[in-house]
N, C-alpha and C positions, 0 to 999 in steps of 0.2 A: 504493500500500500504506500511505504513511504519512500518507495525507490524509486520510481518511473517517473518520467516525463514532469508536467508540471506540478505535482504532490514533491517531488523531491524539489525541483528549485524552490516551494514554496517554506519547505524543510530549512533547507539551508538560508534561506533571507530569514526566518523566525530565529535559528539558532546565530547568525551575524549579530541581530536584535540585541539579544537575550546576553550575549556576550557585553555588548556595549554597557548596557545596564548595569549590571554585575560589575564592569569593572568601575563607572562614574560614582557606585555609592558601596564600592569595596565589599563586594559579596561574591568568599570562594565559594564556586561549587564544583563538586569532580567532572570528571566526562561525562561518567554514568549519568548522575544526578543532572549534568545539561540534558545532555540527549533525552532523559526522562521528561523534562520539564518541555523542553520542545516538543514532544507528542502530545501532553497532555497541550498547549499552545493552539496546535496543529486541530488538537480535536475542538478546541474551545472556538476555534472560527468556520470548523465545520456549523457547528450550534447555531452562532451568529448568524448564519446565512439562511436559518429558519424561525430567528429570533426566538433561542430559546438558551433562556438568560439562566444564572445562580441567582438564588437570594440566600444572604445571608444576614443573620438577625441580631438585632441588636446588640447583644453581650459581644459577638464577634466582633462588632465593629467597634465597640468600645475598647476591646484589647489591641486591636492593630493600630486604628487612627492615627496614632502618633509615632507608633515604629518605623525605624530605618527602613523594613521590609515592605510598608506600606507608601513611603517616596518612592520605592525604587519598582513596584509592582504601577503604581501612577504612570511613572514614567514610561512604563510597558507600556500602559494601554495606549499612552498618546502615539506613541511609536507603531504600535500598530492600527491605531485609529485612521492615523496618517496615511497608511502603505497600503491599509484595505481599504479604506475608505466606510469603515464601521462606527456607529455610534455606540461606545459600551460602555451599561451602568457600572454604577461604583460597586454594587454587589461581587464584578467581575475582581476589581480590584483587592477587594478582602479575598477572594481566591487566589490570586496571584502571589498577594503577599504571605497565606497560609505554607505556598508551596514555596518559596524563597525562605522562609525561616526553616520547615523541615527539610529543605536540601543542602542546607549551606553548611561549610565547614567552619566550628566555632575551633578556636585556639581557647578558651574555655567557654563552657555552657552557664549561660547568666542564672543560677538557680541562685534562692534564697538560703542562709542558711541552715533553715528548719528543712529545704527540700533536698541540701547536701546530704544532711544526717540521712533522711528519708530514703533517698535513692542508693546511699553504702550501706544502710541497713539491709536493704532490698537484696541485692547484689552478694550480702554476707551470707542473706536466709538462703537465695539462690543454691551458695556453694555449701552449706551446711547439709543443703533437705538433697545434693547430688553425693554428697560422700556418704551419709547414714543411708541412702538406699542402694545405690551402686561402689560404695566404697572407692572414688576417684576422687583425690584432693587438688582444687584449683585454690589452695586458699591463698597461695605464696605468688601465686601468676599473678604479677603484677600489670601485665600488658591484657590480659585478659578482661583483668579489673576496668582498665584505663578503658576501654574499647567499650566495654559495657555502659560506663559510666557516661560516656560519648552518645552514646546511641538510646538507651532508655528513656533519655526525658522528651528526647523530639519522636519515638516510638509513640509514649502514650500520648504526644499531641496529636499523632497522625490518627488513630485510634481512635480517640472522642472527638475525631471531627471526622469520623469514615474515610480518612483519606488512603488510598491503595499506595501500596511501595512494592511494585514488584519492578527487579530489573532482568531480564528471561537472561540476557550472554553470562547475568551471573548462577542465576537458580533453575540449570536448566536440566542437573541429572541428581537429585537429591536422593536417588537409591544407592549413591558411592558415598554416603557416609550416615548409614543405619544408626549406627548408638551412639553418635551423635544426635541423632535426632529421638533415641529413648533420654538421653540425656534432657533436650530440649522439651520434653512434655512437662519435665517438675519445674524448669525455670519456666514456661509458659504461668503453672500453674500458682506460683510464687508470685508472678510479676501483677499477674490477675486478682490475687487477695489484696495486695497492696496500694494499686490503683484502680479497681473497679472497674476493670476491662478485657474485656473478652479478645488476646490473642490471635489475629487473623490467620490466614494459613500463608499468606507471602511475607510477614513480619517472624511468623514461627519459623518458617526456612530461613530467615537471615540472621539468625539468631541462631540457629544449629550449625550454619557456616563458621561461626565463632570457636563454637566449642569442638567443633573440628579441627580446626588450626592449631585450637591451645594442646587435643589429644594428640597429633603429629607432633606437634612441638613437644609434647610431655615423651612421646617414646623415642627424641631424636637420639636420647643417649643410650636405647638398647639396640643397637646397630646391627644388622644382620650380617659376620663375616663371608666373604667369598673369595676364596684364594684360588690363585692361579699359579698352575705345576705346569711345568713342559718339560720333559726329558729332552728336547732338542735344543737347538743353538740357543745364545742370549738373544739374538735379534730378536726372532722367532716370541720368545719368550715375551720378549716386550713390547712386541706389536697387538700378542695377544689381550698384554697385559690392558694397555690402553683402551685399544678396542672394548674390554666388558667397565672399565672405569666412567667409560663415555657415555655407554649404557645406562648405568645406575648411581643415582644421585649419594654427595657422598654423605647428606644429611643422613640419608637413610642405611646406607652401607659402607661395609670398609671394605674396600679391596686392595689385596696385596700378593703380591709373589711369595709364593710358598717352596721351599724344598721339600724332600721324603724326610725330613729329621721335621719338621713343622706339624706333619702329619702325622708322626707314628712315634715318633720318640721326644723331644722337647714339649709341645705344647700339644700334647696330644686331648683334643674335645672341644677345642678355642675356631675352630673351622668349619661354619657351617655346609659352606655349600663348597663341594672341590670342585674347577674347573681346569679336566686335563687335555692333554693331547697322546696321551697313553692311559694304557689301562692299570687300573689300580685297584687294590682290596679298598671296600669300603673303610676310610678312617670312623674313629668314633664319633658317633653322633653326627656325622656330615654322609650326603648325599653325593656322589658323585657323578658331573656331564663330563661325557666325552664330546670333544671337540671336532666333529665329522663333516661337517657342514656347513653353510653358512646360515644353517638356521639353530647354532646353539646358543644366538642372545635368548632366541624364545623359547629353546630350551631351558635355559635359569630361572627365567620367568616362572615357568610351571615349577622348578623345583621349589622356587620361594616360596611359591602356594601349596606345596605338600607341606613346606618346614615349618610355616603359620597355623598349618590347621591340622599338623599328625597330633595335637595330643586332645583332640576334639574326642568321644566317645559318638562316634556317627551312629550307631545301632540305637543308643540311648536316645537320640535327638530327633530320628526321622527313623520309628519305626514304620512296622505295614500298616496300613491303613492312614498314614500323615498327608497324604494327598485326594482328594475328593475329586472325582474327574466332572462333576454335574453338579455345582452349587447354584440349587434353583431360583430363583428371581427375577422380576425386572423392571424392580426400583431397589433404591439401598436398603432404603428401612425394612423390606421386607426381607431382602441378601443376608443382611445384620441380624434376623430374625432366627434364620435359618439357619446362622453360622452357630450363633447362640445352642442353639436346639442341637447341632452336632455336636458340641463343645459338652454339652451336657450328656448324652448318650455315654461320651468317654471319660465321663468323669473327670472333666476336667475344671470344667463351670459349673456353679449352682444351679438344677433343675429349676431352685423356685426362686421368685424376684419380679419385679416391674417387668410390665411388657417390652418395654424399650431395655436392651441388654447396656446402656452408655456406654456401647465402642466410642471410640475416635479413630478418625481415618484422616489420612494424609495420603494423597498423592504423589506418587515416588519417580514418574516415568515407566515407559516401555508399557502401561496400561497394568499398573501393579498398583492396586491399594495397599498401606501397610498398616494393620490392623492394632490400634491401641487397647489397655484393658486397664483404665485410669486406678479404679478400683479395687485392684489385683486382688480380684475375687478367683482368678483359675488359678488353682489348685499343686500345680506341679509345674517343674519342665517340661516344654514339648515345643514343637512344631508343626503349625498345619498349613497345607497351602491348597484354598480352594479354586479352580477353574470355573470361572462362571459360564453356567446355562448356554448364555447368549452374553454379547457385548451391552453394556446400559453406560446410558451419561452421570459418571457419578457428582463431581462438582465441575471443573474444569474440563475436563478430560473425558477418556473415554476407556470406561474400567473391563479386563478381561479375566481380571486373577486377582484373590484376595490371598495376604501372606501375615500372620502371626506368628511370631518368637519369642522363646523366652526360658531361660532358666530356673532352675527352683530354690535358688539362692541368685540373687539380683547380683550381690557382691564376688559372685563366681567369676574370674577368668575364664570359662568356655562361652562366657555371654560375648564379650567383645569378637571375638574366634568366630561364634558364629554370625554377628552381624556381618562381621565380613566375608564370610562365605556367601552370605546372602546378596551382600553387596556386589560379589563377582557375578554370581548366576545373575542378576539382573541387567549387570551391564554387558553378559556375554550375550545372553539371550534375548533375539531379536521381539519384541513385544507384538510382531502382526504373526509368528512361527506360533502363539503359545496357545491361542485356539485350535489352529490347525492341527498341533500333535497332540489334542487332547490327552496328558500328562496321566499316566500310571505311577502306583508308585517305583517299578522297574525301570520304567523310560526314566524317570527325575532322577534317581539314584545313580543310573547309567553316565547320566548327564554331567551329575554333580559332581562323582568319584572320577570324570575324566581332569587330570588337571588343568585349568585354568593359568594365564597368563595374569601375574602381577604388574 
């Protein structure tokens, strides 16, 4: 819509605009936050041209009136007054200047200091109610903190005033980082006692991007070793060597040249993954690729993904029957109904309770619902993944498979293990393939046990 012909020049003279502005009354905003604001812009003169205005009421106007955000949203409209030749109410301009305070970057946020206390109390409860149920301590991340602190208070302005923050080039595959996002249901639900507001689902996703970061960032110090042997020349040796360094980031791994005294007699178990050009006894605890090919970078790939997930108990986690090939419905509430009512056959959920089971769903990509149970009324560990009936429009999207996880201690280690296995199958498995091979649980398990590419 916003590429072609005259929508795009109209794009680019709104975002020339908008820059101007921004820079005459000293308002940073990112790319992102421009580019966003220029759509909503773009849509806001579509309106005009069917004269179909905002109003906004009173108490709004009494909070902007006199704000920076409210000169420099004025000066919009003249500017575009100008260039379209539109007459727009002032109502437009309390909108403009709504969305110039929530986009702009503050070098600090003007809170009072009753709303300081308020929002690190918030942010403390946040990391207290994630360590007591999943046993993960962000309480020392101080960038974590800082980030949060940034973002919460123009969060719940966006919120009590319905305004949308979604940016797609950032939130566009949310099933690569699952526990992050179990993580993200207790700060949702923290942030909602404290300010009296219901967490949207494109505020929840940018909020679990957070704790994404801070969990990479928290395991950059357990490094995955992969050494590299050659019994042939140095050169050889070292071209090798390069070659899998370039490959893998060194945040996340160490790679180094290894001799046979590194492997079997010095540091014998400090190696995870060996990558040779000869063949070798397995060392302890490492894996061994041989070097055949030029497809052994994706060879390592898969080993990392055996080395991550061998100390999973798969038998425990996805016995027979954890896939349902016919979840019947064809709206949610009733999918939701019916999940329920399976869940309870296995004893997993309460037979008895409200009609309404209070799932929570989130939409993860690929046509995968990811099924929350706020309540944790089920019962044990398990995993179930059902394939829906037929395809239905669940919120955004367009849903073909419902997926719940979960272990029977929160603070387990095989809980993270298994988000991300789930994380893989999602991103490996194309979402228009997962109707079509209406899933058994042989096909899934075939599927799952083939290794994946890290």
């Amino acid at each position: 819509m916003f590429r072609d012909g005259l929508n795009r020049q109209e794009v680019e003279g709104i975002r020339i605009i908008l820059r101007l502005v921004c820079r005459e009354f000293s308002i940073v905003l990112s790319d992102a936050s421009l580019s966003n604001l220029v759509i909503h812009v773009f849509i806001a003169l579509t309106r005009y041209r069917f004269y179909n205005f905002i109003e906004a009421d009173e108490a709004l106007q009494a909070e902007y009136r006199d704000a920076v955000e409210y000169a420099a949203a004025k000066r919009l409209t003249e500017a575009l007054e100008e260039a379209y030749d539109f007459v727009i109410p002032d109502d437009e301009v309390i909108y403009y200047a709504m969305h110039l305070r929530v986009k702009r970057i503050y070098d600090e946020i003007p809170l009072t200091d009753q709303e300081r206390v308020r929002i690190n109390q918030c942010i403390s409860q946040c990391f207290w109610e994630i360590y007591k149920e999943y046993g993960v301590d962000f309480s020392q991340d101080q960038e974590l903190r800082h980030y949060l602190y940034q973002h919460i208070p123009l969060m719940i302005i966006r919120l009590k005033n319905h305004m949308s923050f979604r940016y797609p080039q950032v939130l566009d595959k949310p099933s690569s980082y699952l526990f992050s996002i179990k993580l993200t249901y207790i700060v949702a639900d923290v942030i909602g006692r404290f300010y009296q507001v219901g967490v949207n689902a494109q505020e929840f996703e940018y909020l679990a991007i957070y704790f994404c970061f801070a969990l990479l960032k928290s395991r950059s110090g357990k490094r995955i070793c992969i050494g590299v042997y050659n019994g042939g020349g140095r050169a050889e040796t070292v071209m090798y060597f390069n070659a899998v360094r370039g490959a893998f980031l060194e945040e996340d791994y160490e790679v180094r040249i290894v001799d046979y005294g590194d492997l079997f007699q010095r540091e014998r178990g400090t190696v995870d993954i060996c990558v040779s050009t000869c063949s070798l006894e397995e060392p302890a605890g490492a894996e061994v690729v041989m070097i055949r090919d030029r497809t052994y970078i994706q060879e390592i790939r898969r080993a990392i993904y055996r080395h991550k997930t061998r100390s999973l108990d798969w038998a425990a986690y996805f016995p027979p029957g954890c896939v349902t090939p016919c979840l019947k419905g064809r709206e949610p509430a009733k999918i939701l109904r019916n999940l329920r009512d399976i869940l309870a056959e296995r004893d997993i959920f309460p037979a008895e309770g409200p009609e309404e089971p209070g799932f929570e769903c989130l939409e993860v990509g690929n046509g995968v619902i990811l099924v929350h149970d706020p309540g944790r009324r089920c019962r044990k560990g398990f995993f179930f993944l059902g394939v829906l009936e037929r395809p239905v429009i669940w919120d955004m999207e367009v849903a073909k498979i419902l997926v719940m996880a979960d272990t029977a201690d929160r603070r387990d280690p095989d809980l993270q293990t298994l988000c991300y296995i789930l994380s893989k199958w999602m991103t490996n498995c194309k979402g228009e393939d997962i109707m079509e091979k209406q899933w058994d649980d042989r096909e899934w398990m075939r599927f799952m046990s083939e290794p994946m590419e890290d």
